[in-house]
C-alpha positions in Angstrom: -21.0 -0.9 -10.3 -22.9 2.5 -9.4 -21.5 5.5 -10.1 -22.3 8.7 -7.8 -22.9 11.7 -8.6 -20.6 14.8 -7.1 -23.4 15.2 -4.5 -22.9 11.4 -3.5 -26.5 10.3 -3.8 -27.7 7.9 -7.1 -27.6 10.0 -10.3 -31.1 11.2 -11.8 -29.8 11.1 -15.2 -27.6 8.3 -15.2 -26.7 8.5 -18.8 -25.4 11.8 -18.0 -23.7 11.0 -14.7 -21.7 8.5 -16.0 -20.5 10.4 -18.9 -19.5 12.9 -16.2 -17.6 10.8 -14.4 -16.3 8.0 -16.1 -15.6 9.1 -19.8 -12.7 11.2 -21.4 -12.5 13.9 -24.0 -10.6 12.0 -27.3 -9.1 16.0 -27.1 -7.5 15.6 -23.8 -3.9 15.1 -25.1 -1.4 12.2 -23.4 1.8 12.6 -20.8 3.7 16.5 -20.9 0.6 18.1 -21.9 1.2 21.8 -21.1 -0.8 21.9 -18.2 1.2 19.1 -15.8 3.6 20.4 -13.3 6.2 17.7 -12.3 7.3 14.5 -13.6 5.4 14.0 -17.3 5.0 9.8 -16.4 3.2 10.6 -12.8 -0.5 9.4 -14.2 -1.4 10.2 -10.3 0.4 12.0 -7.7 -1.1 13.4 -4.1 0.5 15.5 -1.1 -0.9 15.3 2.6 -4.0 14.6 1.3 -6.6 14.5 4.7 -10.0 13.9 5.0 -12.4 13.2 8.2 -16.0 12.7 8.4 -17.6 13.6 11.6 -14.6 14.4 13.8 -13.3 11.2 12.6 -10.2 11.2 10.9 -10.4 8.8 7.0 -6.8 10.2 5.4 -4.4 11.0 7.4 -1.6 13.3 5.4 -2.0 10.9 2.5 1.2 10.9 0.1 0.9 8.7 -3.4 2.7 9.0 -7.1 1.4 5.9 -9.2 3.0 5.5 -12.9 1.4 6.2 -16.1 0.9 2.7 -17.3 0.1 -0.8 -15.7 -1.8 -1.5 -12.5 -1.5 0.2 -8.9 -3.7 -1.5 -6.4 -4.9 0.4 -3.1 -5.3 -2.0 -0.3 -6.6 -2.1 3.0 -9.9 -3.0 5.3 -13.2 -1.5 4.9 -12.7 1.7 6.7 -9.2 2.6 5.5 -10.3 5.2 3.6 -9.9 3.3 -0.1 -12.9 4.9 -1.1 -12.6 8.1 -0.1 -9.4 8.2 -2.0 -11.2 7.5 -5.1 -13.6 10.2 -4.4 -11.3 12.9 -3.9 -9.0 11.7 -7.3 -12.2 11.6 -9.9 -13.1 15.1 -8.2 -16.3 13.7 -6.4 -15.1 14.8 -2.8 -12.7 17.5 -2.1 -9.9 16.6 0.6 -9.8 18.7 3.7 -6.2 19.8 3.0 -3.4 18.4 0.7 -3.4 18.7 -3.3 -3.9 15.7 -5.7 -3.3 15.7 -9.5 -4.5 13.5 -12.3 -3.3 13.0 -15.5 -1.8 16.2 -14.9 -4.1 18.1 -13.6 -5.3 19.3 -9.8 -8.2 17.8 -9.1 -9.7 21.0 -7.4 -8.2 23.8 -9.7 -8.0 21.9 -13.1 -11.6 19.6 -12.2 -12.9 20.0 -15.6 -10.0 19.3 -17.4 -9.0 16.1 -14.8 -12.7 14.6 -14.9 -12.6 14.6 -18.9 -8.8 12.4 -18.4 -10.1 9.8 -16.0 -12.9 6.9 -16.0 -14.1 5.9 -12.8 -16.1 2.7 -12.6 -17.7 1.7 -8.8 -19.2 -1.6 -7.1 -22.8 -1.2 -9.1 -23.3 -1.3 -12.8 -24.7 2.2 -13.8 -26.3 1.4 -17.3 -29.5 1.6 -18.7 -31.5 -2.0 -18.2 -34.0 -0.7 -21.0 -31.6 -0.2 -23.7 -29.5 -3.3 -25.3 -25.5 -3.6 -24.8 -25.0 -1.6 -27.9 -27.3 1.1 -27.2 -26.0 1.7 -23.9 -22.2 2.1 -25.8 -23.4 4.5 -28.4 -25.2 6.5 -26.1 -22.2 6.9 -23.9 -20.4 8.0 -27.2 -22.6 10.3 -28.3 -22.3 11.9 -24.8 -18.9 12.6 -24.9 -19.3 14.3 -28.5 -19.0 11.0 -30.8 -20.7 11.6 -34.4 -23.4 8.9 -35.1 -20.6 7.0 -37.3 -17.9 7.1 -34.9 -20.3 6.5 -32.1 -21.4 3.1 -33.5 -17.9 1.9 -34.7 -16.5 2.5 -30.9 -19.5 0.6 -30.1 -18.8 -2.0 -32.2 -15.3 -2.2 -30.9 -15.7 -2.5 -27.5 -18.7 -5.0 -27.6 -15.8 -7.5 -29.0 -13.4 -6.3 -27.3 -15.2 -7.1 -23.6 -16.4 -10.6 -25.0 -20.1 -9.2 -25.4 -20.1 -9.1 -29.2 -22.9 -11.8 -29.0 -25.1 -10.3 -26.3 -24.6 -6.6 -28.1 -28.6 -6.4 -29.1 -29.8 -7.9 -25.5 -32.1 -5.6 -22.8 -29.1 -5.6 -20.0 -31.6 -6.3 -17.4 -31.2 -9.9 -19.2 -27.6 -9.7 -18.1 -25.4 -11.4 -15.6 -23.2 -9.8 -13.1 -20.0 -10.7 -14.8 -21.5 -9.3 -18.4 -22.7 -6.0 -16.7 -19.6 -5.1 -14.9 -17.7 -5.5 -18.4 -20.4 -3.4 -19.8 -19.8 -1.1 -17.3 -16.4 -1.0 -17.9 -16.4 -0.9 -21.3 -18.9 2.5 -21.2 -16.2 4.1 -19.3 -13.7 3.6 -22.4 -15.3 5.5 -25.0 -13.4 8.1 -24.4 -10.2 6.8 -24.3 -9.5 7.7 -20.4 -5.9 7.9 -19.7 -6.8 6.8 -16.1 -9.6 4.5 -15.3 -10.3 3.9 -11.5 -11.8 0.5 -10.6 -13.5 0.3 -6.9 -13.8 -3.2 -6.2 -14.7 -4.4 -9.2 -15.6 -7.9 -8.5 -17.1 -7.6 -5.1 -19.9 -9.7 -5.6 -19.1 -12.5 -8.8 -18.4 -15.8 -8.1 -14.8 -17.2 -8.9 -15.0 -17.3 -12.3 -16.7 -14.0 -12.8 -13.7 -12.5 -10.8 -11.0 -14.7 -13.0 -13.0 -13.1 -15.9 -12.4 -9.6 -14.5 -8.7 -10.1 -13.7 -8.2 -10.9 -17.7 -10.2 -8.0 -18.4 -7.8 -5.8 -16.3 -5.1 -7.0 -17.3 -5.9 -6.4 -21.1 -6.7 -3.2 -19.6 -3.3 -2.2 -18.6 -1.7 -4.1 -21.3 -3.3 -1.3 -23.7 -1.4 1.5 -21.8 -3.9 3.0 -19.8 -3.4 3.4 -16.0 -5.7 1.3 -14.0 -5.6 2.3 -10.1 -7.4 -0.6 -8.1 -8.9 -0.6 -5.0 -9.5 -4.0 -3.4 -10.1 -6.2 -0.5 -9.1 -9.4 -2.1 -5.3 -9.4 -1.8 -5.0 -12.3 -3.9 -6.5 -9.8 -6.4 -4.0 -7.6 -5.9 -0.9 -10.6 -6.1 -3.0 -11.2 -9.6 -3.0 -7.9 -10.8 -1.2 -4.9 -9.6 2.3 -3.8 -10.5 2.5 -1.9 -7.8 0.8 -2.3 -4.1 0.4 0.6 -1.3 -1.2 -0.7 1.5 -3.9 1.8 3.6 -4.6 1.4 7.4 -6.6 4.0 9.1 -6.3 6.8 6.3 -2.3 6.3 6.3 -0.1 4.6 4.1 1.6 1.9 5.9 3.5 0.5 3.1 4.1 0.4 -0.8 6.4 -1.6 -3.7 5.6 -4.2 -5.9 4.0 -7.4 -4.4 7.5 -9.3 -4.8 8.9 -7.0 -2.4 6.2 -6.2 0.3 6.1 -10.3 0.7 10.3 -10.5 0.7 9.8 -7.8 4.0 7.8 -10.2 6.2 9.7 -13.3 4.7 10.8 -15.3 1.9 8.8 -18.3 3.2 6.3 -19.1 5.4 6.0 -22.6 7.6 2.4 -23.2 7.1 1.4 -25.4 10.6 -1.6 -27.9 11.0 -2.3 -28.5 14.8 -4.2 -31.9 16.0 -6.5 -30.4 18.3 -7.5 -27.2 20.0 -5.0 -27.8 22.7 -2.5 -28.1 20.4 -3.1 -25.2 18.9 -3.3 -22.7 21.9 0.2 -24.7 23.1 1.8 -24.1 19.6 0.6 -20.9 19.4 1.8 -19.5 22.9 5.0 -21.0 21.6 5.5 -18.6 18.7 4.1 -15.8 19.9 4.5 -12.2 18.2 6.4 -14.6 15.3 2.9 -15.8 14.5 2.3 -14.1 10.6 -1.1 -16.2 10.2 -3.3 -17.6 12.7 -6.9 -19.2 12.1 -8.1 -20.9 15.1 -11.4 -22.6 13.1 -8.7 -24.1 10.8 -5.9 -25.2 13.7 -3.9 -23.3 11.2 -0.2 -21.2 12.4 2.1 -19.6 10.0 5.8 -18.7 10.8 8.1 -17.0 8.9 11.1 -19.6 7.5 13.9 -19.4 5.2 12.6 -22.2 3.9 16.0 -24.2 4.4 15.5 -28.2 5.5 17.6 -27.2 8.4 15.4 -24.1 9.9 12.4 -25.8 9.4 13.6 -29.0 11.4 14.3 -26.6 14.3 11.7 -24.9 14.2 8.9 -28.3 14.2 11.1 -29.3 17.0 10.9 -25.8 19.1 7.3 -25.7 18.5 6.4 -29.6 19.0 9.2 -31.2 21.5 7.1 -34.3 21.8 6.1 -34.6 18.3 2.5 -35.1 19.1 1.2 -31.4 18.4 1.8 -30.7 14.6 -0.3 -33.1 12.5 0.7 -31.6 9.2 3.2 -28.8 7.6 4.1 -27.2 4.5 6.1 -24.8 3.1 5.3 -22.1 0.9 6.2 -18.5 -0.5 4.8 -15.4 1.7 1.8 -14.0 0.4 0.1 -10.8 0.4 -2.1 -11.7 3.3 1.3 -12.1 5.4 2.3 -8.6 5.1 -1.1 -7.2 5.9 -0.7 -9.5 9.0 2.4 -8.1 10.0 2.2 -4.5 9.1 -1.5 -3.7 10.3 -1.5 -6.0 13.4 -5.7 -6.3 12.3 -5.7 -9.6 10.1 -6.0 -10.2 6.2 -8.1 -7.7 4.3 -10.5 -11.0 2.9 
């Protein structure tokens, strides 16, 4: 997970750069400190926020408010402006127009005091290969003002805390993926962020690193801190998040908790196996615009269904009158993947 510096470009001091960005002052105090305006359990809160890049337009009049506590995931393709968000809210880009705050704080007026509340944490470790585990902790504690004592005990407690206790006086160049993106994480921690943003944390680990991760996360949140996610993988986001908003071409195209974006496209979903290609260009000229999932390698259609013996009997006999199309079905509760379908018209995110 690399973290950028304000410029954009690879840090020269990384040690340094990372402190910057991902650590928080133990000073900083919690929710209603004097300097928030609004709502003292908004942990993150934007208006109109816009952004474009060479005439081309990333946020579009962006409008969030994400709860202190638990998970918020950020969803959408590459391209939906994910990133940039999480630029402009740890204070490394500043928006074309609109105001954001953190912790309390504007990200533009208030950066000092809004970079020392959040931890930001990116696709790339940003750690020191030379150095063990534990070295690379206390250092990062020492750089946010940690005595020598203090520095070692935080150390000490996030090494077992991340599941690294053993691996604490290992070079990390000896490290896996999955071990260094907990490092990383962990680094960001010792200075008690109230916010920590995750981008696409486990791009790149196998299934069981990303399982790892989600448990991580979770313990995360479960701790009070505010986690805001950014993600592809929307069953990532099912896993995780308390709360979804989904981003298509810099605007927000919908938000709630998973539970809720799934009950707008449908309860169910009739999950369709076709027998051959023809079938499946038949079945699927059929359906039409009612189509919530199609993959034509997989001679797979999804439908939306109450999930009722009767509707689904109509429905196989609308779609196959001469019973010779559908080689298999099954039912099953709408996922995540379904309301990207429906509500960006583009496909599932991964």
């Amino acid at each position: 997970m690399r973290h950028v510096s304000a410029a954009g470009a690879p840090p020269g001091d990384r040690a340094t750069d990372q402190a910057r960005n991902q650590t928080a002052n133990p000073g900083v105090s919690r929710a209603g400190h004097p300097g928030a305006n609004g709502p003292a359990d908004w942990a993150i809160e934007t208006r109109g926020l816009r952004k474009s890049y060479g005439g081309r337009a990333v946020l579009d009049g962006l409008d969030l408010r994400v709860r202190r506590g638990g998970v918020f995931a950020l969803l959408g393709q590459n391209g939906a402006g994910k990133t940039t968000t999480v630029r402009i809210l740890t204070t490394l880009t500043r928006a074309d127009a609109g105001r954001a705050r953190v912790a309390g704080f504007d990200v533009v007026a208030e950066r000092s005091r809004a970079r020392r509340a959040l931890s930001l944490t990116g696709q790339y470790a940003a750690l020191d290969e030379e150095q063990t585990g534990e070295e690379n902790l206390r250092m990062m504690a020492r750089l946010v003002g940690a005595d020598r004592a203090t520095a070692a005990a935080r150390a000490t407690e996030l090494l077992a805390r991340f599941d690294l206790r053993e691996a604490a006086g290992r070079r990390v160049a000896t490290y896996s993926g999955g071990m260094r993106r907990r490092l990383d994480i962990a680094a960001g921690l010792t200075g008690a962020p109230e916010v920590v943003f995750l981008d696409e944390p486990t791009t790149g680990l196998d299934p069981r690193g990303r399982r790892a991760m989600w448990r991580l996360v979770g313990g995360l949140a479960e701790s009070g801190v505010t986690i805001f996610l950014t993600t592809q993988y929307l069953e990532e986001a099912d896993q995780l998040a308390d709360h979804v908003a989904l981003l298509d071409q810099g605007r927000l195209v919908a938000e709630g908790t998973p539970r809720e974006l799934k009950e707008r496209v449908a309860g169910q979903r009739l999950d369709l196996t076709l027998s051959d290609p023809h079938a499946y260009r038949a079945v699927a000229e059929r359906l039409g615009e009612r189509a919530v999932f199609a993959s034509p390698e997989e001679l797979l259609l999804g439908v939306a269904t109450d999930g009722g013996a009767a509707g689904v009997r109509a429905l196989l006999d609308e779609l196959d009158p001469g019973h010779r199309d559908i080689a298999r079905f099954a039912v099953r509760g709408a996922t995540l993947d379904d309301v990207f379908l429906e509500l960006t018209q583009h496909g599932p995110a991964h």
